[in-house]
LUMSEGU-502471 format. One record per residue (C-alpha): chain; x, y, z. Coordinates in Angstrom, 3 decimals. Example, Ala and Ser with C-alpha at 12.3 -4.5 7.8 and 13.67 -1.06 7.14 Angstrom:
2
<node><chain>A</chain><px>12.300</px><py>-4.500</py><pz>7.800</pz></node>
<node><chain>A</chain><px>13.670</px><py>-1.060</py><pz>7.140</pz></node>
end
This chain:
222
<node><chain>A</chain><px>7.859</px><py>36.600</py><pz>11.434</pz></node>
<node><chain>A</chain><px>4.325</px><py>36.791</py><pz>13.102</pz></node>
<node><chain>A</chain><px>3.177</px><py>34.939</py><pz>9.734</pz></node>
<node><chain>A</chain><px>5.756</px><py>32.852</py><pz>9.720</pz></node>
<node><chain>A</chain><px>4.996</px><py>31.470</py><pz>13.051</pz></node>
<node><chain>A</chain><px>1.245</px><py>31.295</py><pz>12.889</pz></node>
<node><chain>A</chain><px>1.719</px><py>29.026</py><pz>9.434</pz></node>
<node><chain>A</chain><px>4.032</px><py>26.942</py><pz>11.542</pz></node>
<node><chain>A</chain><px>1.686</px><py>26.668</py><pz>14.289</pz></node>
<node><chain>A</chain><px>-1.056</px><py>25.505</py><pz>12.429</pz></node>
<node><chain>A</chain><px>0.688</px><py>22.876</py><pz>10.465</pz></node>
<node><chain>A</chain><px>1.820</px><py>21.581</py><pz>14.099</pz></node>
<node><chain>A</chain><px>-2.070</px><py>21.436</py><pz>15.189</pz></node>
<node><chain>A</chain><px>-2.576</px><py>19.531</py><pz>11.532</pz></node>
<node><chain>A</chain><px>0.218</px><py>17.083</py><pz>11.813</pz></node>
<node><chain>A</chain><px>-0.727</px><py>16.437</py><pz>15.942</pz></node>
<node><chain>A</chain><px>-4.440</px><py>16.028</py><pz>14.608</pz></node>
<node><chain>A</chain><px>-3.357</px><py>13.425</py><pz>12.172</pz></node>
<node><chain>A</chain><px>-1.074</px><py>12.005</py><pz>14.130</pz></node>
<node><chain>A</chain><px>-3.778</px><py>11.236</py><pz>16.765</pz></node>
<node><chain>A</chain><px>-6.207</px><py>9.964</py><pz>14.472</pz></node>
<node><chain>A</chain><px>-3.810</px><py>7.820</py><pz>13.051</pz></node>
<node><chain>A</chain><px>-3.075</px><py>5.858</py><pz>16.553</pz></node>
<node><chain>A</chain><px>-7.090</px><py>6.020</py><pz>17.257</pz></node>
<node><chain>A</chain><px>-8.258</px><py>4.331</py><pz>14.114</pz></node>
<node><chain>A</chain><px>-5.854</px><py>1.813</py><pz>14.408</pz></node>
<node><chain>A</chain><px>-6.893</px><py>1.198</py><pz>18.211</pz></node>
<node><chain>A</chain><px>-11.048</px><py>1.794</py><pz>17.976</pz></node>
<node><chain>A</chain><px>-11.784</px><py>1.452</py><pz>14.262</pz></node>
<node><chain>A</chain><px>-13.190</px><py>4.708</py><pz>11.648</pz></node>
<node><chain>A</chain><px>-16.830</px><py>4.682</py><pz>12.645</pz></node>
<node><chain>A</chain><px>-15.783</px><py>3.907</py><pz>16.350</pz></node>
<node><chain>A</chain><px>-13.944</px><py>7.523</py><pz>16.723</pz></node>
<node><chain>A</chain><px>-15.100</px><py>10.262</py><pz>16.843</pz></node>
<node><chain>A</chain><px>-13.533</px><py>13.699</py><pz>15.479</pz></node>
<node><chain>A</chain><px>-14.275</px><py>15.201</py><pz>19.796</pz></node>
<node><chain>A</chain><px>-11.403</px><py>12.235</py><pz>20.668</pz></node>
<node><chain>A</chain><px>-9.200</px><py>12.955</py><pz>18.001</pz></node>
<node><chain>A</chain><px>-9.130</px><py>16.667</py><pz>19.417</pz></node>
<node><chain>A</chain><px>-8.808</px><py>15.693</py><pz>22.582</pz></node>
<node><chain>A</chain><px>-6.083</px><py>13.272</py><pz>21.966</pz></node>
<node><chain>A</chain><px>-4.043</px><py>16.090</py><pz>19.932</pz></node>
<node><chain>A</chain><px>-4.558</px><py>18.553</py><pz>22.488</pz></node>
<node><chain>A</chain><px>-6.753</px><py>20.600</py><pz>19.957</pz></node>
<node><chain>A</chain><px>-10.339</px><py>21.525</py><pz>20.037</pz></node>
<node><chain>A</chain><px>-12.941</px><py>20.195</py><pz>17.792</pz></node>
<node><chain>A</chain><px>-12.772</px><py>24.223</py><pz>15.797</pz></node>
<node><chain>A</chain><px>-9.467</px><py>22.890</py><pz>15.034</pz></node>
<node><chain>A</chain><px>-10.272</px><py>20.171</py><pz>12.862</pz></node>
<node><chain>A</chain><px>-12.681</px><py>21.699</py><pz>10.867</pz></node>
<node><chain>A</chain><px>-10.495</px><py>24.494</py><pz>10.534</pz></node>
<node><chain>A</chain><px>-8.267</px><py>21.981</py><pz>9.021</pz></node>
<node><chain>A</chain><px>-10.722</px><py>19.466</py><pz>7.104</pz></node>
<node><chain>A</chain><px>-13.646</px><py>19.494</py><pz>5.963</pz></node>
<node><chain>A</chain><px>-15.347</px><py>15.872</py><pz>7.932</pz></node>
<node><chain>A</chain><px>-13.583</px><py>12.773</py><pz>8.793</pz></node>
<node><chain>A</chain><px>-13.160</px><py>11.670</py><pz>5.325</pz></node>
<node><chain>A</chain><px>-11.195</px><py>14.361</py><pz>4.689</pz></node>
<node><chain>A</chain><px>-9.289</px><py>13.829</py><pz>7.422</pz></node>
<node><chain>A</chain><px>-8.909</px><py>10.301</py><pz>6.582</pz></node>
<node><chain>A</chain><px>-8.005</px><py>11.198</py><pz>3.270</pz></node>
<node><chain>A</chain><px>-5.486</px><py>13.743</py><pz>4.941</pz></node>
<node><chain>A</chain><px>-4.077</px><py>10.954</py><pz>6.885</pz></node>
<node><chain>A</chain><px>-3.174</px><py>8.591</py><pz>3.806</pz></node>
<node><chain>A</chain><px>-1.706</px><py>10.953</py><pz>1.640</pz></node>
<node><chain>A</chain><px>0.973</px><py>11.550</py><pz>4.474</pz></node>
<node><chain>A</chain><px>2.502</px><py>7.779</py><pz>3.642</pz></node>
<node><chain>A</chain><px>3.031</px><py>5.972</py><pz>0.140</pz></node>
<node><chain>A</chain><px>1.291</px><py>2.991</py><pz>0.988</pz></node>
<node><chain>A</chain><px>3.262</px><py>-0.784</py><pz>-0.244</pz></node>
<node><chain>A</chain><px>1.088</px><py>-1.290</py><pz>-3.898</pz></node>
<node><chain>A</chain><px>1.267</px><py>2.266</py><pz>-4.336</pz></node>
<node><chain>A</chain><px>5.045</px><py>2.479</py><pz>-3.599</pz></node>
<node><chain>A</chain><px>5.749</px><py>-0.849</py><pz>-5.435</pz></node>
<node><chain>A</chain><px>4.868</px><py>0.212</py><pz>-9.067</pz></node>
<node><chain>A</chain><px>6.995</px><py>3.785</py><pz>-8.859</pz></node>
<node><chain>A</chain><px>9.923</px><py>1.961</py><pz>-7.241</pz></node>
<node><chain>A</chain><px>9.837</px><py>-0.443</py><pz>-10.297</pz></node>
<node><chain>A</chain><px>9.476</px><py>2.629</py><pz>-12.397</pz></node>
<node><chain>A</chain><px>12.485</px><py>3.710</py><pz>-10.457</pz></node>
<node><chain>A</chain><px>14.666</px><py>1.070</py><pz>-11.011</pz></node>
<node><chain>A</chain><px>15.011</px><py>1.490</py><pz>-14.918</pz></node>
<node><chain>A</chain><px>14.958</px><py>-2.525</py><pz>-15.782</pz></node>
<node><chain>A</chain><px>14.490</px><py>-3.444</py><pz>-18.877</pz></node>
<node><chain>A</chain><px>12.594</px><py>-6.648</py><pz>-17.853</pz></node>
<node><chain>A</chain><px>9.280</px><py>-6.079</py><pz>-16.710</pz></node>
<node><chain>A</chain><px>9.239</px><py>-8.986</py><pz>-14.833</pz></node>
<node><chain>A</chain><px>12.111</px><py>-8.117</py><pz>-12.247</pz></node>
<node><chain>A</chain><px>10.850</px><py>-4.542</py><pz>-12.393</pz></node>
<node><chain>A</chain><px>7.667</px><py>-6.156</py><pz>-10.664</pz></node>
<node><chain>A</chain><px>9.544</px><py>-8.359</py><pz>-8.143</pz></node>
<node><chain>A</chain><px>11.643</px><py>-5.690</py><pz>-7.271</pz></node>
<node><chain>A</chain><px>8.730</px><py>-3.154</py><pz>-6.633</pz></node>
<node><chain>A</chain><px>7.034</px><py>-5.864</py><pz>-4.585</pz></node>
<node><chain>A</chain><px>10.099</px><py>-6.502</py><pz>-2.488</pz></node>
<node><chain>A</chain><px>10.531</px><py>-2.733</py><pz>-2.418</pz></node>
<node><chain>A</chain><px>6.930</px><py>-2.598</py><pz>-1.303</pz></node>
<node><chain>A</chain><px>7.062</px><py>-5.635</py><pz>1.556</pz></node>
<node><chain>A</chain><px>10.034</px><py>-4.168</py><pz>2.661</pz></node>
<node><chain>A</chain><px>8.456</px><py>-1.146</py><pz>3.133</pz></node>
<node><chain>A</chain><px>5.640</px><py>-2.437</py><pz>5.454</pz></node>
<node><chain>A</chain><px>7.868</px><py>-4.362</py><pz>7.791</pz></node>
<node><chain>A</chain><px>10.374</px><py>-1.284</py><pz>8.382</pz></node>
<node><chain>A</chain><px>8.157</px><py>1.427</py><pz>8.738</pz></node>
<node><chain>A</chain><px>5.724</px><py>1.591</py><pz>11.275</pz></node>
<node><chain>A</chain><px>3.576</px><py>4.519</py><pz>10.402</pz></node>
<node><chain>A</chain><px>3.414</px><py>3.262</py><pz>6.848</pz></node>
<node><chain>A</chain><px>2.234</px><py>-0.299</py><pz>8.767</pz></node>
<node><chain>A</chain><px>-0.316</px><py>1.245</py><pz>11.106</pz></node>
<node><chain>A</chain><px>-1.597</px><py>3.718</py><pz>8.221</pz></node>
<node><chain>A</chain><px>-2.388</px><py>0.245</py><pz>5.925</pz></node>
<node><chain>A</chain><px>-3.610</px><py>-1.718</py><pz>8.584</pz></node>
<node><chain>A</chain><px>-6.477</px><py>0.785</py><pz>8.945</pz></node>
<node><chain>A</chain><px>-7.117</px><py>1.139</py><pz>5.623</pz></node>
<node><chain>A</chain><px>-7.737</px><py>-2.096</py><pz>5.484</pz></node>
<node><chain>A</chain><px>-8.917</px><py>-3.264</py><pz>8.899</pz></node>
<node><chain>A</chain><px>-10.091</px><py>-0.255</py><pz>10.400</pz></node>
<node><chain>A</chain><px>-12.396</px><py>1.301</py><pz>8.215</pz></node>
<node><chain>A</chain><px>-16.122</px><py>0.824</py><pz>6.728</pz></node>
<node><chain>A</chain><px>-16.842</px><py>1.951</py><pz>3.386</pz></node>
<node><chain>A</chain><px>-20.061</px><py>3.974</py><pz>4.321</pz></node>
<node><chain>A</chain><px>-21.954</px><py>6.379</py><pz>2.947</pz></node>
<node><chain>A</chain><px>-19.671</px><py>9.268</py><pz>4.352</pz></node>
<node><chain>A</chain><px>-16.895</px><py>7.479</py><pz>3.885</pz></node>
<node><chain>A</chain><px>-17.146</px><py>7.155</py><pz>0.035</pz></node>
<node><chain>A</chain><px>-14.199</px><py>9.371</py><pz>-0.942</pz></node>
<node><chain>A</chain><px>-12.235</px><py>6.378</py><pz>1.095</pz></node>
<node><chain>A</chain><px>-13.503</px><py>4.060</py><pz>-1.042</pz></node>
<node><chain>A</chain><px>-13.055</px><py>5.755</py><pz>-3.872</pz></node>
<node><chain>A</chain><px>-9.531</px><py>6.970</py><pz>-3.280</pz></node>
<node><chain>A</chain><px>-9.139</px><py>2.815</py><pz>-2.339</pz></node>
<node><chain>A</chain><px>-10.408</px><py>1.801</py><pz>-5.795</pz></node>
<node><chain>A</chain><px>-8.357</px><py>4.262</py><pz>-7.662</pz></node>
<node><chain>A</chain><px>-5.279</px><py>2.748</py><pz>-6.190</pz></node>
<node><chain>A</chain><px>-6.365</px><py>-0.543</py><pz>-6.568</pz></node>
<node><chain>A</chain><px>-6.737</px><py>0.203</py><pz>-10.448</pz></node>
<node><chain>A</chain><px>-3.624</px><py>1.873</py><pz>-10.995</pz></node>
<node><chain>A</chain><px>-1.498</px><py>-0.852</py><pz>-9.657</pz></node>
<node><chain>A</chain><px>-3.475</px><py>-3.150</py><pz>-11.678</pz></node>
<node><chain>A</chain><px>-3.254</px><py>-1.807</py><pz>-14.558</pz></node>
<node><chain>A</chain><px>0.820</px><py>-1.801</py><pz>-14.205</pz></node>
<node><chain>A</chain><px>0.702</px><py>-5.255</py><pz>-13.581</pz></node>
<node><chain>A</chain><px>-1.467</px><py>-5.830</py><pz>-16.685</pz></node>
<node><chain>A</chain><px>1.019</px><py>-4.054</py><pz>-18.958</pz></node>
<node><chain>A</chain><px>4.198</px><py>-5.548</py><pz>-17.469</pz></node>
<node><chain>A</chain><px>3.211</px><py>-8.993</py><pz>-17.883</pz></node>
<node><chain>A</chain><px>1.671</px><py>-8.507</py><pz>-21.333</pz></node>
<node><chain>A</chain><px>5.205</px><py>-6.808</py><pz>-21.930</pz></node>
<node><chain>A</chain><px>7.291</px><py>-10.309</py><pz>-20.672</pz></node>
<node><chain>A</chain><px>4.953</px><py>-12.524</py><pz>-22.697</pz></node>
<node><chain>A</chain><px>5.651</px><py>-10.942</py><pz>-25.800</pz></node>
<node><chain>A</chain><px>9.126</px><py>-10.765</py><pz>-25.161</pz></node>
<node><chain>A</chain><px>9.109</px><py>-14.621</py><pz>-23.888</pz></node>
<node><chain>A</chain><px>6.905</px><py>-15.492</py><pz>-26.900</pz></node>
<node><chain>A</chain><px>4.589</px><py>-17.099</py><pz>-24.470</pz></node>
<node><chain>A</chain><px>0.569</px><py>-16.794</py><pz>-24.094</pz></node>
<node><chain>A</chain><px>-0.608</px><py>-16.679</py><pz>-21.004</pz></node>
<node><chain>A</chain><px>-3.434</px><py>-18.749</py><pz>-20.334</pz></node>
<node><chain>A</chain><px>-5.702</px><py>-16.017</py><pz>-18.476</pz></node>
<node><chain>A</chain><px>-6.578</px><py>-12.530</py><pz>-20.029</pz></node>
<node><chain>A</chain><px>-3.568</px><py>-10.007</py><pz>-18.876</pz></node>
<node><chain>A</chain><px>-6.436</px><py>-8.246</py><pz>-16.626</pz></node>
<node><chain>A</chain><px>-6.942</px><py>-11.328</py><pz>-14.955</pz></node>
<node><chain>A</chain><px>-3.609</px><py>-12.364</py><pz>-14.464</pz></node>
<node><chain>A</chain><px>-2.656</px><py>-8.937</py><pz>-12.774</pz></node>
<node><chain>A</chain><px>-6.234</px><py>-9.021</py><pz>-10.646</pz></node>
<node><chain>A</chain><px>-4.631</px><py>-12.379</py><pz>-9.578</pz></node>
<node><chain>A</chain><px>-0.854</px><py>-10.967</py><pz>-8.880</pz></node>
<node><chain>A</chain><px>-2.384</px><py>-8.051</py><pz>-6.655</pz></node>
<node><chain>A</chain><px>-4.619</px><py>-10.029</py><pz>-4.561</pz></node>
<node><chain>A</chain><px>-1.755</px><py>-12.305</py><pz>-4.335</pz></node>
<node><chain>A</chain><px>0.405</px><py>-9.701</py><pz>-2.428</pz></node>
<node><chain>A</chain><px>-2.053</px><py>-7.595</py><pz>-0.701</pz></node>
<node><chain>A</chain><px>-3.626</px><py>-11.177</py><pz>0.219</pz></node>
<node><chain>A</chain><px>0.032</px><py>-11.632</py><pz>1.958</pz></node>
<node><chain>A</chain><px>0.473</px><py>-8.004</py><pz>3.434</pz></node>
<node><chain>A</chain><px>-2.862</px><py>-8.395</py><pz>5.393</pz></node>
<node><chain>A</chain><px>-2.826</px><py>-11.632</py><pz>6.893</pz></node>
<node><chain>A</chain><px>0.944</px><py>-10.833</py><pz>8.156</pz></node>
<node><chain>A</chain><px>-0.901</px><py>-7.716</py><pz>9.671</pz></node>
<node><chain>A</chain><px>-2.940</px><py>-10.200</py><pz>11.658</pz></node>
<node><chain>A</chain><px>0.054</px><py>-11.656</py><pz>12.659</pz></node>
<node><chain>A</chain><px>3.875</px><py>-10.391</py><pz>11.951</pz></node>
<node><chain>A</chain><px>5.260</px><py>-13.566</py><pz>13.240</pz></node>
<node><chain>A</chain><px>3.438</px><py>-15.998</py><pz>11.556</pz></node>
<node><chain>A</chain><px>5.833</px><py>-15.878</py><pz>8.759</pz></node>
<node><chain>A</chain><px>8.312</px><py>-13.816</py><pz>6.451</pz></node>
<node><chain>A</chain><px>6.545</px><py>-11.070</py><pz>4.342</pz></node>
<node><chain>A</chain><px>9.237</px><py>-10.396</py><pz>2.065</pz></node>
<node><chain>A</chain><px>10.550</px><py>-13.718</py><pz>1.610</pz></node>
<node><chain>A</chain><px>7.441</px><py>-15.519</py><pz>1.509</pz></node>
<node><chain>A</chain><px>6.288</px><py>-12.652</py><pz>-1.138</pz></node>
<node><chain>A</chain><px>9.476</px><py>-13.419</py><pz>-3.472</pz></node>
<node><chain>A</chain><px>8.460</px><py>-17.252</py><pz>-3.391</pz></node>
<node><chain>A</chain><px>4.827</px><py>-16.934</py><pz>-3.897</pz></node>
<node><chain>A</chain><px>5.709</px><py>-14.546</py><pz>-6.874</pz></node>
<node><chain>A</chain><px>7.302</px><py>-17.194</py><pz>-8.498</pz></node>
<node><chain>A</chain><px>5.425</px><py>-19.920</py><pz>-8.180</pz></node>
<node><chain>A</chain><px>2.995</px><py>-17.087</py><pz>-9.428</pz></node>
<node><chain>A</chain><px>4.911</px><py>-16.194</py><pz>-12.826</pz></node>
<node><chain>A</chain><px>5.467</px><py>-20.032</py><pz>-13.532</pz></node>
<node><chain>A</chain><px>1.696</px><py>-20.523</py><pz>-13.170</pz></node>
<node><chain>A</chain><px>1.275</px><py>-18.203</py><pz>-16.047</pz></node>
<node><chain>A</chain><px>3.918</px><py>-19.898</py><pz>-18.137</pz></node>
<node><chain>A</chain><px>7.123</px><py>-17.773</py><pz>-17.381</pz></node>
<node><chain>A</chain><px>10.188</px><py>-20.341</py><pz>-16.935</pz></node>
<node><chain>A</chain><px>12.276</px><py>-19.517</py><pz>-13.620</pz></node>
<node><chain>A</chain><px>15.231</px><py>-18.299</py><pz>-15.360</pz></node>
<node><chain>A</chain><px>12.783</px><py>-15.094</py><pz>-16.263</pz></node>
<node><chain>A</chain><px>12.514</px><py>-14.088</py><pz>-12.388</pz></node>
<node><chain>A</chain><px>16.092</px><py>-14.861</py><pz>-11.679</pz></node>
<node><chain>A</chain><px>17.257</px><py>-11.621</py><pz>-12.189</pz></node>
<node><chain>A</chain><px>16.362</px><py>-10.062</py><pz>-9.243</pz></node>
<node><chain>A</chain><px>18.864</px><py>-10.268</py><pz>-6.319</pz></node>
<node><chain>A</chain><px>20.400</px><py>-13.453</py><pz>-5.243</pz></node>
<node><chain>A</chain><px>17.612</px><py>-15.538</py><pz>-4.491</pz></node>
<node><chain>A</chain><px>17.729</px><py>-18.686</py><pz>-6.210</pz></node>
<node><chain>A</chain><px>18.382</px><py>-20.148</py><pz>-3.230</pz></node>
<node><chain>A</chain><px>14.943</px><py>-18.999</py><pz>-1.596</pz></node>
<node><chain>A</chain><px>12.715</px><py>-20.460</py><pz>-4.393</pz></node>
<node><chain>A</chain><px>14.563</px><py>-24.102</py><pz>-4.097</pz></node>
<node><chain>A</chain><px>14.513</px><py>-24.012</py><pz>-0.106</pz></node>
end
């Protein structure tokens, strides 16, 4: 029982120490905080977060891996869904994944300082790494999906695949972090499901090839 309740003790100091660094890096910035006011903050000492990680990367790495962030969470809920066309397995990840960062506000905060909040130094290079790895991985989905629909629509599209998908995921993190700046400028999911479109016809996909997705037809002709 004395175990028991020491384990559960110290994953209460680890989730209050994350917790608190969360809400400071969104406030101050990475480099701006220091690990002295995330103990502080948590009620912890400074022994307490190294007993827990190793430097702040490590903490910041700690404090990711708590949340599926939106083009992480996009490609496995598409993987999820079991559709057979690869196109409406992307749109429904990315509505999955838009969806995702205007409900949740922990998985909101969490990307906004990934993306706002933090400087890719030297120390900081596991970030940037982990960053880049993501980055890849959702690419590289992208990539085979829409090599996958132009087969299957007997169309070629008129960028390499690996450009096309570098293209789609700029196009929706693009979106995600300039609502971040502002979450009433406009509609992240709905302006996402547009933009897709307009997207896929770009490359030479005909509308009726995203229409499977939900009842949205009207939202592309509005």
């Amino acid at each position: 029982m004395v175990a028991r309740r020491t384990k559960e003790e110290a994953l209460a100091t680890r989730n209050r120490l994350l917790d608190a660094a969360e809400l400071l890096f969104q406030a101050q910035g990475v480099s701006q905080t220091s690990l002295q006011q995330i103990a502080q903050q948590a009620g912890a000492t400074r022994g307490a977060i190294y007993w827990h990680f190793k430097d702040k990367a490590d903490l910041f790495n700690a404090m990711m891996e708590r949340v599926i962030l939106p083009l992480e969470a996009g490609p496995r809920a598409a993987a999820a869904a079991g559709n057979d066309d690869p196109l409406a397995e992307i749109e429904e990840g990315m509505v999955h994944a838009l969806t995702l960062m205007t409900t949740d506000p922990q998985v909101r905060r969490v990307f906004d300082v990934a993306t706002h909040k933090v400087e890719y130094t030297h120390d900081m290079a596991s970030v940037q790494q982990r960053h880049l790895d993501a980055r890849n991985a959702c690419v590289t989905d992208f990539e085979k999906a829409l090599r996958l629909a132009a087969r299957r629509s007997n169309i070629k599209l008129p960028v390499p695949g690996h450009v096309a998908a570098q293209g789609l995921h700029a196009l929706i993190s693009g979106l995600i972090q300039n609502w971040l700046l502002d979450p009433t400028a406009f509609d992240l999911v709905l302006s996402g499901r547009r933009t897709f479109r307009v997207y896929l016809a770009g490359l030479g996909f005909g509308r009726n090839s995203t229409a499977g997705v939900g009842n949205e037809a009207e939202e592309v002709a509005a």
